[in-house]
Structure formats: structure tokens, C-alpha cells
N, C-alpha and C positions, 0 to 999 in steps of 0.2 A: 543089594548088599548095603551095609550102614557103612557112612563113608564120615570116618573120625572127624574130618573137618568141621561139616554140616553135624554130627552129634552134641560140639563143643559147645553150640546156640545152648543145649539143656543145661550145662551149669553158670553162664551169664545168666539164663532165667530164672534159676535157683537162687544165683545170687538175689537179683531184682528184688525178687521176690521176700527173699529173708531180711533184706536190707528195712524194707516196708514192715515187717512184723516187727521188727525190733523197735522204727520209730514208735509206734501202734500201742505196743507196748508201755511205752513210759505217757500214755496220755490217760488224763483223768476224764472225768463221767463229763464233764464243762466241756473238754475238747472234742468230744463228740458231738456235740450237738453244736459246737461253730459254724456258722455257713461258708459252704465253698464257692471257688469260682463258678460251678455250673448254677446258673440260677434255681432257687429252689430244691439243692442238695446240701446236706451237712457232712460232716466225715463219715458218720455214721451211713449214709445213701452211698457215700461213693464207694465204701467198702461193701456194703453187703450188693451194688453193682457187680463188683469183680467176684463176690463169691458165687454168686449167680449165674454169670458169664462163664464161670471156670465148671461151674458142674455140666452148663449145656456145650462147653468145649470139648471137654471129656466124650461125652456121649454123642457129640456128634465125628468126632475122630474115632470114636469105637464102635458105632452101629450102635450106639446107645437108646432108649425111647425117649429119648428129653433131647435127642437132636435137633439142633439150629432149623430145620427145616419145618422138622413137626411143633416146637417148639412155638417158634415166631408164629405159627397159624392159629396159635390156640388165639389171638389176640388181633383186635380191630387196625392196629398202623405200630410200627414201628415203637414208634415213642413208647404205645401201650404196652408192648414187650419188654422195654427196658427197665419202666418205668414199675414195672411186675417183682420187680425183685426189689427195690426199694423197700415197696410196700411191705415186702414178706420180712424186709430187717426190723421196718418200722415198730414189729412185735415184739422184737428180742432186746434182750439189754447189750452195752456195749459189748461185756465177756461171751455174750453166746455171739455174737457178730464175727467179731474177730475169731474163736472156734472155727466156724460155719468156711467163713471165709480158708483161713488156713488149712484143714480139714479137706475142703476141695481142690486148693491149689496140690496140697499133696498126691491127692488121689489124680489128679490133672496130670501133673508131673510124673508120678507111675505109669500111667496109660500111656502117654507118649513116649515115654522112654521102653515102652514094650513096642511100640510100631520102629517097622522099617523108614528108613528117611526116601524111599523113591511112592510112601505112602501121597496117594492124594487126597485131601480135607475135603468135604463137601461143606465149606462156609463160605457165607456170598457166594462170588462165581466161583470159586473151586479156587482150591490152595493146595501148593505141595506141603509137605511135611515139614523142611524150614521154614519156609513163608508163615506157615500157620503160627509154628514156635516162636521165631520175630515178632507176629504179631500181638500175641499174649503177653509178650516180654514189654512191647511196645505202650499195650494197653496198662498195666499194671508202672509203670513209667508216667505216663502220662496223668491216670488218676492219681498215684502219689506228687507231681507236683500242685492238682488241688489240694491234695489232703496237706500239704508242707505247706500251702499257700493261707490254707485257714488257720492253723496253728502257730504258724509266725517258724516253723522252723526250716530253714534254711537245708537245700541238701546239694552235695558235690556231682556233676559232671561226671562221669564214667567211661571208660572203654568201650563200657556198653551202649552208649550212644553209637558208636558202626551201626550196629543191628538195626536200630529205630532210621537211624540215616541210610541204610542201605532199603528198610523197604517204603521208606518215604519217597525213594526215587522210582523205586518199582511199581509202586501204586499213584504214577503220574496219569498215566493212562488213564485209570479208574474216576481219580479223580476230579478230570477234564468231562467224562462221562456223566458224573453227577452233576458238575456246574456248566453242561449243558455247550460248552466249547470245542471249539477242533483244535487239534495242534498245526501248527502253518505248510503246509507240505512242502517239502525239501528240507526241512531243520531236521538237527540232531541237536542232542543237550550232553554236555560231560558237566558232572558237579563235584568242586574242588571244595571242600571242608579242611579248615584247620581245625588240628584235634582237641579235647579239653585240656587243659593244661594239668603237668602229671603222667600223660600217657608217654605214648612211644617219641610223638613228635613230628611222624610220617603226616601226610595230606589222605585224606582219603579222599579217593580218588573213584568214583562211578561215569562210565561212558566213555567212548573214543576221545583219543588224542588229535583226531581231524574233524571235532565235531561242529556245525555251524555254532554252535549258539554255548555259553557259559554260566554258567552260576556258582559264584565263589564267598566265600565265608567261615563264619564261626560252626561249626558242627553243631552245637549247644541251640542256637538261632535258628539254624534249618531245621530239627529235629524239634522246636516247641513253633516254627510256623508248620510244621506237616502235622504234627497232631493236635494243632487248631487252638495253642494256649498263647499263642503271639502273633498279635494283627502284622500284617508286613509292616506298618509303621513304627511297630517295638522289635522290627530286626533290622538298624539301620546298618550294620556292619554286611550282610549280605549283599552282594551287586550281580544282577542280572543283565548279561551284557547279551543283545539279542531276543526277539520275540517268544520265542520258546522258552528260554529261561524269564523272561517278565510274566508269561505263563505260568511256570512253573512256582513262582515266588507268589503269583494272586493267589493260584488257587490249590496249593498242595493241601491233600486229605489224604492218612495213612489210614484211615477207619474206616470201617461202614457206614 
């Protein structure tokens, strides 16, 4: 049964989302073709990334043939998968990009709002149905602070930072995985974020209150070192108190 809580992820990811079309919006033919922080991507790359991403989201949440599965195999590594959709904007002018893009986040955002939330995602190792939601919201986040980073234009902090901070904690595990680490046996981690300024004011608060180890900070800092746009050394306000949280601080990854 859908459980209104967990549904409430679908319009913080609408927001997200429309927040991006609007900046998008007001930029000219010059601002597409800025280079972004990903080496080797302009705004232009990084949008028709997420539009690309959102079609094989779609299809891979609905038994689609452009499933993340089938999808990823048509291609030699990784990179060459991502790197597939690029190519495919590289054809189009900014206006059909943006279309393209917009167009599937819609069609995105209907799909899943037709699934049950106890749905599980077969992306990466398997995701539930908010994890997955988090994670688009997360990704579409994350690319917009390159695309605001190439542009010069600046954007505000959100509530919606919870979402990216709550599955940056969740995807510790993952990872530690990727970079090939153990966590220390016998630790636990609780992570204490102050919120962005604007919101409620509450701490958000992930993990036991008797937990061995700590990691306390700005929200804003945890949430650009887990999606990999701030080296630990551009988040000096975070402090990792304990081996699990100095873990957690090297090497958080909320992506694939």
C-alpha cells in the first residue's frame, strides 16, 4: 500500500526538477556550451546525461526494453554507457536538449508515481522505490550544481537536501564497497547535519543515539562530499569523530 510519507519524496523531486528547467531556461546558446566541472562536459552533456538517465529510469522501474540492465550491456564499460547519451545531445541544439530532457523527466515522474512505493527497482544492486526516487532527485541535484557552476549562477540550499543526506548515509555501505574498504568491526555511525539555513532548524539526525563513532556538520557539505562535488578538504566544517565516521567523510559515494 502507498504510504503518503514515502509518496511526499515525488514532489520534492518535481520540485528539483522544475527548479532546473527554469534556470535552463533563461540561458542562451553561449551558456551551453560552457564547460562544466566534469571534465570534458559542457551544460549541454550534463543535461542531455539526465535526460538519458531518466528515460532508462523509467524503463527500468516499469519493465521497460531500455532497462538499466539491458541497457548498460549494449556498451564495452561503464563510462561508454554514460558517455552514449552525451553523444546522442551532441546532435540536437540546446531547445531540442532541453525538450528531450524535460519530456522524459515527465514521462519519469508519471511512471513512478503509477508504482506502488513497496515496488523494488532493479538499478545497481536493487533499490526500493524511495531509494530510487531519492536517487534521481539526488542525481538531477547534483548535475545542477555543475551546470550553476559553469554558468556563474549561484543556487540556494533546500529542504531537499534531507533526501540527498539521508541516502548518502545509506549508500555508506555501497560505497566502502567500491573503494574497496571494510568498515571497523564493532563501530556504528549516527550523522548529525545542521540544516540549510531557511528551513525548519531541527538537526537531521541518521543513526543511533549510542552510536560508536560521529559525524557532525553543515548538511549542504555532507550532501556535495557524497555526490562527489567537494573533496573532504572543501568541507572543513564537517568533523568526523571516530574511525567509521573519518570513513565515512573519505569516502562517501551516493551514485553508481
Amino acid at each position: 500500500m502507498n504510504r503518503a510519507g514515502d509518496r511526499a519524496i515525488l514532489e520534492d523531486f518535481t520540485a528539483e526538477q522544475t527548479e532546473l528547467y527554469q534556470l535552463l531556461q533563461t540561458l542562451d546558446e553561449k551558456d551551453w556550451s560552457r564547460p562544466s566541472p566534469a571534465a570534458g562536459w559542457d551544460v549541454r552533456d550534463q543535461v542531455s546525461h539526465l535526460a538519458h538517465t531518466e528515460e532508462v529510469a523509467r524503463d527500468t522501474a516499469t519493465g521497460g526494453p531500455r532497462a538499466l540492465s539491458v541497457e548498460a550491456a549494449r556498451y564495452p564499460t561503464p563510462e561508454a554507457f554514460t558517455e552514449a547519451g552525451c553523444r546522442q545531445g551532441r546532435q540536437l541544439t540546446p531547445p531540442e536538449v532541453l525538450d528531450w530532457w524535460w519530456t522524459a523527466a515527465a514521462r519519469n515522474r508519471e511512471a513512478l508515481a503509477s508504482l506502488d512505493s513497496d515496488t523494488r527497482v532493479p538499478w545497481g544492486l536493487g533499490m526500493g522505490w524511495r531509494a530510487f526516487v531519492t536517487a534521481r532527485l539526488m542525481e538531477h541535484w547534483a548535475h545542477g550544481l555543475d551546470i550553476r557552476a559553469a554558468v556563474g549562477r549561484d543556487g540556494q540550499d533546500t529542504a531537499r537536501l534531507r533526501h540527498v543526506a539521508w541516502i548518502g548515509v545509506n549508500a555508506l555501505p555501497y560505497a566502502f564497497g567500491v573503494a574497496g574498504v571494510e568498515a571497523p568491526a564493532g563501530r556504528t555511525l549516527r550523522v548529525e547535519l545542521t540544516p540549510p539555513p531557511g528551513t525548519d532548524g531541527e538537526l537531521w539526525v541518521y543513526g543511533s543515539g549510542d552510536a560508536t563513532d560521529r559525524l557532525t556538520g553543515p548538511a549542504g557539505e555532507w550532501c556535495r562530499r557524497a555526490v562527489q562535488r567537494a573533496a573532504a578538504a572543501e568541507t572543513p566544517d564537517l568533523v568526523a569523530d571516530g574511525p567509521l565516521a573519518e570513513l565515512a567523510l573519505k569516502y562517501a559515494r551516493a551514485f553508481l
